[in-house]
MIDOSE-1310 file (N, C-alpha, C; in nm, 2 decimals, decimal comma, always signed):
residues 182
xxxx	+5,58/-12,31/-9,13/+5,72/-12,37/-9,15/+5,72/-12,47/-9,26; +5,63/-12,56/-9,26/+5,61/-12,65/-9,36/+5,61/-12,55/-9,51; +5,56/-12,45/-9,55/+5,58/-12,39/-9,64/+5,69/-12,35/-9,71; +5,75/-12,30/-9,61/+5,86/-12,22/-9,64/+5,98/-12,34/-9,65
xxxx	+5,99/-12,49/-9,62/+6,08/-12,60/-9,62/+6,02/-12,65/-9,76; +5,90/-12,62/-9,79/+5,84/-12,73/-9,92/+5,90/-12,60/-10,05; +5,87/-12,43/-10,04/+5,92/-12,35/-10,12/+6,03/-12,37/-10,15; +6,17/-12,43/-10,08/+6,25/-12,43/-10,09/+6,26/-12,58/-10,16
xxxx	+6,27/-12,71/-10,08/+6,28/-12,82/-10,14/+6,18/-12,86/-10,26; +6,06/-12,79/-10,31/+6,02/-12,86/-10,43/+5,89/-12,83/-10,37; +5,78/-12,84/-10,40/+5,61/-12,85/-10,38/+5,56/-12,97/-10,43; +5,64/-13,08/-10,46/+5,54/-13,16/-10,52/+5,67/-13,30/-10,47
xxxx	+5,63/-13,45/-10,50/+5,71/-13,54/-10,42/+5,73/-13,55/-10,58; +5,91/-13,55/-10,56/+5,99/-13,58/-10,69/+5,96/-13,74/-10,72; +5,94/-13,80/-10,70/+5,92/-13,95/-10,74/+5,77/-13,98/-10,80; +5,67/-13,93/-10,75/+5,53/-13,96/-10,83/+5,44/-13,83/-10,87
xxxx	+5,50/-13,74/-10,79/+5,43/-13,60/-10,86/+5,30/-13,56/-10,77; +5,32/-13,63/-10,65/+5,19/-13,58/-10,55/+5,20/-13,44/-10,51; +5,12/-13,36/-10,52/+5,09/-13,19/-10,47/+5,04/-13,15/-10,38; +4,98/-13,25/-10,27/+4,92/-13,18/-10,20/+4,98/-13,17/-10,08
xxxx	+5,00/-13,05/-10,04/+5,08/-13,09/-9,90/+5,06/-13,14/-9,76; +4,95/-13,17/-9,79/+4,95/-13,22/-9,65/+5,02/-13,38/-9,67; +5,05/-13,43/-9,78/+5,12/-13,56/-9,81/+5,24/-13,56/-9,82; +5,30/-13,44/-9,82/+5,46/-13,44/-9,83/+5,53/-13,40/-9,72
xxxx	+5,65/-13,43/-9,69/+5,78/-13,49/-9,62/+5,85/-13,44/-9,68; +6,02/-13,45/-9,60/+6,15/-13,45/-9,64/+6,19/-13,56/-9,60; +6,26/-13,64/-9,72/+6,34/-13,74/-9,71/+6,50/-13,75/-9,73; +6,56/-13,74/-9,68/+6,70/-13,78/-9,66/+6,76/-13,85/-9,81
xxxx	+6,81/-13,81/-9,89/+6,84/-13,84/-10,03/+6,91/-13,96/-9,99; +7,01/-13,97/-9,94/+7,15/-14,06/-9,96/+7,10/-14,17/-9,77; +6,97/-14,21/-9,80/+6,88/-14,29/-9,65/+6,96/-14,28/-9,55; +7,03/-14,18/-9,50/+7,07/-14,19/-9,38/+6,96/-14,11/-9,23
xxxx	+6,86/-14,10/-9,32/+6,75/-14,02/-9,21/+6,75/-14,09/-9,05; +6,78/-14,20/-9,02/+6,72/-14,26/-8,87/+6,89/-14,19/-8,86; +7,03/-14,22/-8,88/+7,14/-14,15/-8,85/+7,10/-14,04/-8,80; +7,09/-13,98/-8,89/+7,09/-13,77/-8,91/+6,99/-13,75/-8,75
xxxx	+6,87/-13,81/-8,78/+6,79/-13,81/-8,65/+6,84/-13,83/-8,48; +6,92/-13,94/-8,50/+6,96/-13,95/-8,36/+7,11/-13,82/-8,34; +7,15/-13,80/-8,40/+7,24/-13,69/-8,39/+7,18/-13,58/-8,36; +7,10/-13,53/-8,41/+7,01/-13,40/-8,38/+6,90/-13,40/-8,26
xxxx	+6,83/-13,51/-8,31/+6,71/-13,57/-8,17/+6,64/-13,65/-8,19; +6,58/-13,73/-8,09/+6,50/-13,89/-8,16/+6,38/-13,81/-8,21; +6,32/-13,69/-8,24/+6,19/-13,67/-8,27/+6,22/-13,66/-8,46; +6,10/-13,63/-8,51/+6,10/-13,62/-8,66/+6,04/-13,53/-8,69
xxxx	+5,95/-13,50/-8,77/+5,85/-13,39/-8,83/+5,94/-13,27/-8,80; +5,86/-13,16/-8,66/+5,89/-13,05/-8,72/+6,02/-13,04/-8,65; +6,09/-13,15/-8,57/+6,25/-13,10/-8,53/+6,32/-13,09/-8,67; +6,26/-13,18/-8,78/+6,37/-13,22/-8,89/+6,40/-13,04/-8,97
xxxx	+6,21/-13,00/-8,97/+6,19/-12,87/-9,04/+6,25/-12,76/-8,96; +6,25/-12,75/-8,84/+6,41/-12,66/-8,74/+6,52/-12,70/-8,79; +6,58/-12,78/-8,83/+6,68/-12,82/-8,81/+6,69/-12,75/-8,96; +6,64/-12,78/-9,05/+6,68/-12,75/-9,20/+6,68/-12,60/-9,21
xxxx	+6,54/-12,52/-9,18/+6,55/-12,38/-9,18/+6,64/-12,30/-9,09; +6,74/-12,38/-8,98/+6,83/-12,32/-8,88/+6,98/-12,34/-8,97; +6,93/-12,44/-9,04/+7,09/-12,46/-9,14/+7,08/-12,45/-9,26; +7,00/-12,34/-9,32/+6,99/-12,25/-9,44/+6,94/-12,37/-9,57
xxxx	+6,86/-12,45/-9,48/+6,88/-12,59/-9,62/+6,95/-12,64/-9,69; +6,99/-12,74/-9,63/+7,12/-12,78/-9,67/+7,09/-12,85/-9,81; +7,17/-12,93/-9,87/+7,19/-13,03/-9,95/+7,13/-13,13/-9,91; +7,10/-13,22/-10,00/+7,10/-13,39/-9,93/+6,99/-13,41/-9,88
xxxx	+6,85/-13,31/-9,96/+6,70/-13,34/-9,88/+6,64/-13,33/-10,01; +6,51/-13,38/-10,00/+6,43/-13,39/-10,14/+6,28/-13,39/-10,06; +6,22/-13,38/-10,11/+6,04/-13,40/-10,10/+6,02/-13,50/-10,14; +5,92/-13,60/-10,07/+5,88/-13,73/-10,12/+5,70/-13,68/-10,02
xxxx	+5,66/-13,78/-10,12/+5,51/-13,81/-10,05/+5,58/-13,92/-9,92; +5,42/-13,88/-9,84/+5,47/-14,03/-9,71/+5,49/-14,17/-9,80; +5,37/-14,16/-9,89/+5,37/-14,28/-9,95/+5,55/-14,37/-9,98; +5,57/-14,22/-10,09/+5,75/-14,30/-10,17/+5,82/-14,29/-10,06
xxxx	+5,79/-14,21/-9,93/+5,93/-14,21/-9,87/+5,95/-14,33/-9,80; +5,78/-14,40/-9,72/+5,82/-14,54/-9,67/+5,79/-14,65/-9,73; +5,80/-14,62/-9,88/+5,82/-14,69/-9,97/+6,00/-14,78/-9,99; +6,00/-14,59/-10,06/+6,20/-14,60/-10,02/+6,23/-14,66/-9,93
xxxx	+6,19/-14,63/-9,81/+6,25/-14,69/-9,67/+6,24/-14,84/-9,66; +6,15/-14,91/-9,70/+6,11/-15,00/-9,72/+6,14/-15,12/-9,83; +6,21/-15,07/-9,95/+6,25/-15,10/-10,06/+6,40/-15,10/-10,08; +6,49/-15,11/-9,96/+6,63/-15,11/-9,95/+6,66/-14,95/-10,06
xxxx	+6,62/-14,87/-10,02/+6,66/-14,67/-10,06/+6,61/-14,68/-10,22; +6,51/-14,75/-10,27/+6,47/-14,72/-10,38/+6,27/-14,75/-10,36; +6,17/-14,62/-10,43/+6,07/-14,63/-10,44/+5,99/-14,66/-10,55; +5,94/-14,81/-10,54/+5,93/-14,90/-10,68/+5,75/-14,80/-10,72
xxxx	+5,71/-14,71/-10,69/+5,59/-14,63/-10,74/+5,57/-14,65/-10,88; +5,68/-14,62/-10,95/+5,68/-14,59/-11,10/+5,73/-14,69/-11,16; +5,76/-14,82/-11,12/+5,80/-14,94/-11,19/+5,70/-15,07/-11,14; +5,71/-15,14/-11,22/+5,62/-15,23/-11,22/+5,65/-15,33/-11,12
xxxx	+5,75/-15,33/-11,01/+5,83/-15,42/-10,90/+5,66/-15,46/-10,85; +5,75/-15,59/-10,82/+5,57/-15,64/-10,77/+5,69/-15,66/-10,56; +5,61/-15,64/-10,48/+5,67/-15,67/-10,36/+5,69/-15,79/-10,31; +5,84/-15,82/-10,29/+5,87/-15,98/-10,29/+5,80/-16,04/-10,17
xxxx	+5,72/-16,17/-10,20/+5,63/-16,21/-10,12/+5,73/-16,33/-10,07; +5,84/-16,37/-10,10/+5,94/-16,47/-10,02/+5,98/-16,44/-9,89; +5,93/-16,27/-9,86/+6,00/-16,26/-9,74/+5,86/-16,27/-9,64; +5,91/-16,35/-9,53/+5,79/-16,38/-9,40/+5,74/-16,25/-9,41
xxxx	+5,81/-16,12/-9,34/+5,73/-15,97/-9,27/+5,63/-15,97/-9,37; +5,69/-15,96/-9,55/+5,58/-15,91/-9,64/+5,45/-16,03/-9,61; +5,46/-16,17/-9,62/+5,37/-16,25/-9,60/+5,27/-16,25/-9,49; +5,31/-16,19/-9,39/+5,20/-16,12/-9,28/+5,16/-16,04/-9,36
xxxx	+5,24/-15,92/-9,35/+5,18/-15,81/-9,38/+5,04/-15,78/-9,49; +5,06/-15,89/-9,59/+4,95/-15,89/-9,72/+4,82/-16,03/-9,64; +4,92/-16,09/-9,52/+4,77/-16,13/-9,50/+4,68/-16,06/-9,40; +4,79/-15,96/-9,30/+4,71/-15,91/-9,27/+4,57/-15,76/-9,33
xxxx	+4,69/-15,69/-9,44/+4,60/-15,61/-9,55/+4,51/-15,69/-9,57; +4,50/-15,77/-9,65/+4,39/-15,86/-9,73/+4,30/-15,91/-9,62; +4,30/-15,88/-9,46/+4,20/-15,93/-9,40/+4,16/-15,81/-9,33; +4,16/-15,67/-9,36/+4,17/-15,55/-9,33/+4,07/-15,48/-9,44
xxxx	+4,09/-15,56/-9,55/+4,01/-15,49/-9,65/+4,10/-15,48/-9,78; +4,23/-15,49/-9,77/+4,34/-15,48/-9,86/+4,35/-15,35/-9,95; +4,28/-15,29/-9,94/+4,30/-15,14/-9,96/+4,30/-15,04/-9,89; +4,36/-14,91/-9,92/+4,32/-14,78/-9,83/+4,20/-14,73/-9,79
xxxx	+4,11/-14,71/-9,70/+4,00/-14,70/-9,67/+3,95/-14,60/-9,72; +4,05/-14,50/-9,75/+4,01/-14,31/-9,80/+4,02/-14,32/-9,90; +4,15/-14,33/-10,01/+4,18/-14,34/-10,15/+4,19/-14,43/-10,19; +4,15/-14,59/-10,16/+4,17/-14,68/-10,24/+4,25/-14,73/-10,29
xxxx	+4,40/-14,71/-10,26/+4,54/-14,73/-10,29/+4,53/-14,87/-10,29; +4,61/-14,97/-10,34/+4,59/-15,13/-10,32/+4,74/-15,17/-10,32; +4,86/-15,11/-10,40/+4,97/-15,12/-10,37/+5,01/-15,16/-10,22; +5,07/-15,29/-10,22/+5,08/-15,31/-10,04/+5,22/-15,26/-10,02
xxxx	+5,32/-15,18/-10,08/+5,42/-15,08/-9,98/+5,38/-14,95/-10,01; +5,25/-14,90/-10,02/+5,20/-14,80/-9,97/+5,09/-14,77/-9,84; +5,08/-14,95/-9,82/+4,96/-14,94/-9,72/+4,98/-14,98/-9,57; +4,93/-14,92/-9,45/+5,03/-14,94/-9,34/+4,80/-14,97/-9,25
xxxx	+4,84/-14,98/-9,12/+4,71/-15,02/-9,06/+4,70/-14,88/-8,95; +4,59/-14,84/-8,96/+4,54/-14,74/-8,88/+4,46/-14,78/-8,77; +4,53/-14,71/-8,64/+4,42/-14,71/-8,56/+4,28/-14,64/-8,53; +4,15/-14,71/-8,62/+4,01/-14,59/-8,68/+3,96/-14,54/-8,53
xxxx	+3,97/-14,55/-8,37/+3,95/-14,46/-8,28/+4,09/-14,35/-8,28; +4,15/-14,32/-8,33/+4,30/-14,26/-8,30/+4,36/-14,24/-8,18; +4,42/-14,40/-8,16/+4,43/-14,43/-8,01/+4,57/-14,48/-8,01; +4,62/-14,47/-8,14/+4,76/-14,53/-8,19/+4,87/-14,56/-8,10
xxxx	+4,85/-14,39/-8,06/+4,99/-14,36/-7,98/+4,98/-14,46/-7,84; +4,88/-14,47/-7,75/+4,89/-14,55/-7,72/+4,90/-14,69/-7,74; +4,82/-14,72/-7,81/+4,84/-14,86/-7,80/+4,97/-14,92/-7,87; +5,06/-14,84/-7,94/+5,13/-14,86/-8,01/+5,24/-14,91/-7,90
xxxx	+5,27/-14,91/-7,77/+5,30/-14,94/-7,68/+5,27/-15,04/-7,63; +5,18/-15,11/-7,65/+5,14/-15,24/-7,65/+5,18/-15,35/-7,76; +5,13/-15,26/-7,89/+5,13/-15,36/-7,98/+5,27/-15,36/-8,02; +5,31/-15,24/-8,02/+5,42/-15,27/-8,16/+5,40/-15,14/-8,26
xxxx	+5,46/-15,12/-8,38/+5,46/-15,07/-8,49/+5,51/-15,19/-8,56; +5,46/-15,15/-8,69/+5,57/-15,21/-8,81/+5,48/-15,34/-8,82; +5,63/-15,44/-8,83/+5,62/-15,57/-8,83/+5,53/-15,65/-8,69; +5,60/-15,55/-8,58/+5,53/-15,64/-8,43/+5,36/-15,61/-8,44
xxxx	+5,33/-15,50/-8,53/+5,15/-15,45/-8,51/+5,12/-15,60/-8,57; +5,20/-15,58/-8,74/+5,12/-15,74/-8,77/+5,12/-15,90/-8,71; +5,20/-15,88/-8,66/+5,20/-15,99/-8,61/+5,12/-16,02/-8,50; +5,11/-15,90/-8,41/+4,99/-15,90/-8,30/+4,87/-15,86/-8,36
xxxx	+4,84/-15,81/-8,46/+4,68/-15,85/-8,51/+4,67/-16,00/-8,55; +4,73/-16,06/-8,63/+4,74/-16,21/-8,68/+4,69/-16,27/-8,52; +4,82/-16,25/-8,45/+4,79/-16,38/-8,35/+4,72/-16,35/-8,23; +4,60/-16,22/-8,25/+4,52/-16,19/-8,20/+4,37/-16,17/-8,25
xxxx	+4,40/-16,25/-8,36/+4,26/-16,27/-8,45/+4,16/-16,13/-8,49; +4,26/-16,09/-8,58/+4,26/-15,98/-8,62/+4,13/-15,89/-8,54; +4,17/-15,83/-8,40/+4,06/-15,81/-8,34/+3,99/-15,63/-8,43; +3,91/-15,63/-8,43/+3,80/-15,45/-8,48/+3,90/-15,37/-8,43
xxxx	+3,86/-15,27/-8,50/+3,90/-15,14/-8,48/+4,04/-15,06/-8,52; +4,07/-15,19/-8,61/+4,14/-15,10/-8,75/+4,15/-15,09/-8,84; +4,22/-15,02/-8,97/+4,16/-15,00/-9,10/+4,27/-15,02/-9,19; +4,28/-15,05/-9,31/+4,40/-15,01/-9,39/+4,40/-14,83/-9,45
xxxx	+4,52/-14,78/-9,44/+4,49/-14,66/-9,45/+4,64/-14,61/-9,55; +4,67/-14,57/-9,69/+4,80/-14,55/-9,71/+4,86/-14,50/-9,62; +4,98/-14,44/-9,65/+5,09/-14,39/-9,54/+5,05/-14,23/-9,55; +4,99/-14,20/-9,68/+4,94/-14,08/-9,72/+4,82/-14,02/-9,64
xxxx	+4,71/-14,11/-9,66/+4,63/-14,06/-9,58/+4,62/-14,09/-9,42; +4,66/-14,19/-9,40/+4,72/-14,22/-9,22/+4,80/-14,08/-9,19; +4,89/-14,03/-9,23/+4,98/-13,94/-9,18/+4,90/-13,80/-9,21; +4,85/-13,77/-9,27/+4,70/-13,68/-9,33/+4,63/-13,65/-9,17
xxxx	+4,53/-13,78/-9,17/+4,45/-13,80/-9,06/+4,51/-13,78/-8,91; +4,68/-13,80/-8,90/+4,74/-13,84/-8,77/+4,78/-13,67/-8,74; +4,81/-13,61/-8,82/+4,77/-13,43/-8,81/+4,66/-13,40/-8,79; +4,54/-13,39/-8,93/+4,48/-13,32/-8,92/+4,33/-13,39/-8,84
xxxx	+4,35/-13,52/-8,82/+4,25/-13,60/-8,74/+4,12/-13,67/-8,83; +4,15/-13,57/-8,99/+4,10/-13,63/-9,08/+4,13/-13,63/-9,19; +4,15/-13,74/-9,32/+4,24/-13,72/-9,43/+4,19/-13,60/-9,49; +4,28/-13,56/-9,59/+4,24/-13,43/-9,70/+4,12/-13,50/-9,78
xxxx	+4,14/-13,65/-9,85/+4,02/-13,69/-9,93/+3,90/-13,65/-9,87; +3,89/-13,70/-9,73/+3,74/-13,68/-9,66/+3,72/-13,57/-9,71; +3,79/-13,47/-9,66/+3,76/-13,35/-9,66/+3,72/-13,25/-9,84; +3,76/-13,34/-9,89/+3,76/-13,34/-10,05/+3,57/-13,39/-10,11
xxxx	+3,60/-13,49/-10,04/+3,50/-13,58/-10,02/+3,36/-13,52/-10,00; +3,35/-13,45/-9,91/+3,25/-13,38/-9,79/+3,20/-13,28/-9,88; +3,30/-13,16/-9,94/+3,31/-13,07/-10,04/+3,22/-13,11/-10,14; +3,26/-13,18/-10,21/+3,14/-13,25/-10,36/+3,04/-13,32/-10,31
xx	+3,04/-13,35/-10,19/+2,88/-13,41/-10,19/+2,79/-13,28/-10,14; +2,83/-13,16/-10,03/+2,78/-13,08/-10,02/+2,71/-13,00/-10,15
C-alpha cells in the first residue's frame, strides 16, 4: 500500500530529497493533519494510506521524510531543513529538550543527525508503547527524564530512524550498516 500512495504522491520527501522509503510519510500540505485525522479516525499510518487510496488521492498531500514532517509540525507549518534557522532556545520545551538531547548523547544514535528538530528520544528496549503511558510523549517524556535523572535506557534517535526501527524493529542504516561490514 505504501507503494502505490508514495507512486502516486512523489518517491522522495519534497523538502530535503530523502529516498528511502522506509523514511517517508504523507503530510497534510495546508497542517491540518491532527483535524483531517479525528474526522476520519484517531489512528494514523495505514488508516491515513486507506483513506487516500479509497478517495482516489486527493489533493492537499505531499511526501515528507518523518524527519521534515515533525519538523514542519514543530516549526509553526514550515521545515527549517534547508535554511540555516537555528531552533529558538527562548522557548522553555526547546530548553529541556536540548538539555535533555545533550545528556542523551545529542545526537542520533544510527545516523548521527545533530540538528535538534530532527531528534526525538527512543525507547532502546522497544518498550515505548507502554511506557509512553506513564511517561508522556513529546514535552511530558522530557520533562520526566529531567526530573527523573535521566534514568538508562534511552537513546537519541532522529524521527527518521526511530520511526524506521518502530516498524521494522531495526533502522534501515543498521541494516545498511551490517551489509558493508559483512
Amino acid at each position: 500500500m505504501r507503494e502505490k500512495i508514495f507512486s502516486h504522491y512523489g518517491k522522495y520527501c519534497v523538502c530535503c530529497g530523502e529516498e528511502n522509503l522506509e523514511f517517508l510519510t504523507i503530510d497534510h500540505i495546508s497542517n491540518d493533519g491532527a483535524d483531517h485525522r479525528k474526522k476520519i479516525t484517531k489512528a494514523a499510518g495505514v488508516t491515513i494510506y486507506k483513506w487516500l487510496t479509497n478517495n482516489n488521492f486527493p489533493p492537499g498531500f505531499q511526501t515528507l521524510c518523518f524527519n521534515c514532517n515533525q519538523a514542519k509540525h514543530s516549526n509553526k507549518g514550515s521545515c527549517p531543513c534547508n535554511s540555516l534557522l537555528n531552533i529558538e532556545l527562548n522557548s522553555y520545551y526547546n530548553r529541556v529538550k536540548l538539555q535533555v538531547m545533550t545528556h542523551c548523547g545529542g545526537k542520533c544514535s544510527c545516523c548521527f543527525e545533530e540538528r535538534l528538530w530532527f531528534l526525538s528520544i527512543d525507547h532502546i528496549a522497544g518498550d515505548g508503547h507502554e511506557k509512553r503511558k506513564v511517561e508522556g510523549t513529546g514535552a511530558k517524556l522530557y520533562f520526566f527524564l529531567r526530573k527523573n535523572n535521566f534514568p538508562s535506557g534511552y537513546q537519541v534517535l532522529c524521527h527518521n530512524c526511530n520511526s524506521s526501527k518502530g516498524v521494522g524493529k531495526v533502522c534501515v542504516h543498521s541494516l545498511t550498516f551490517a551489509k558493508i561490514v559483512e
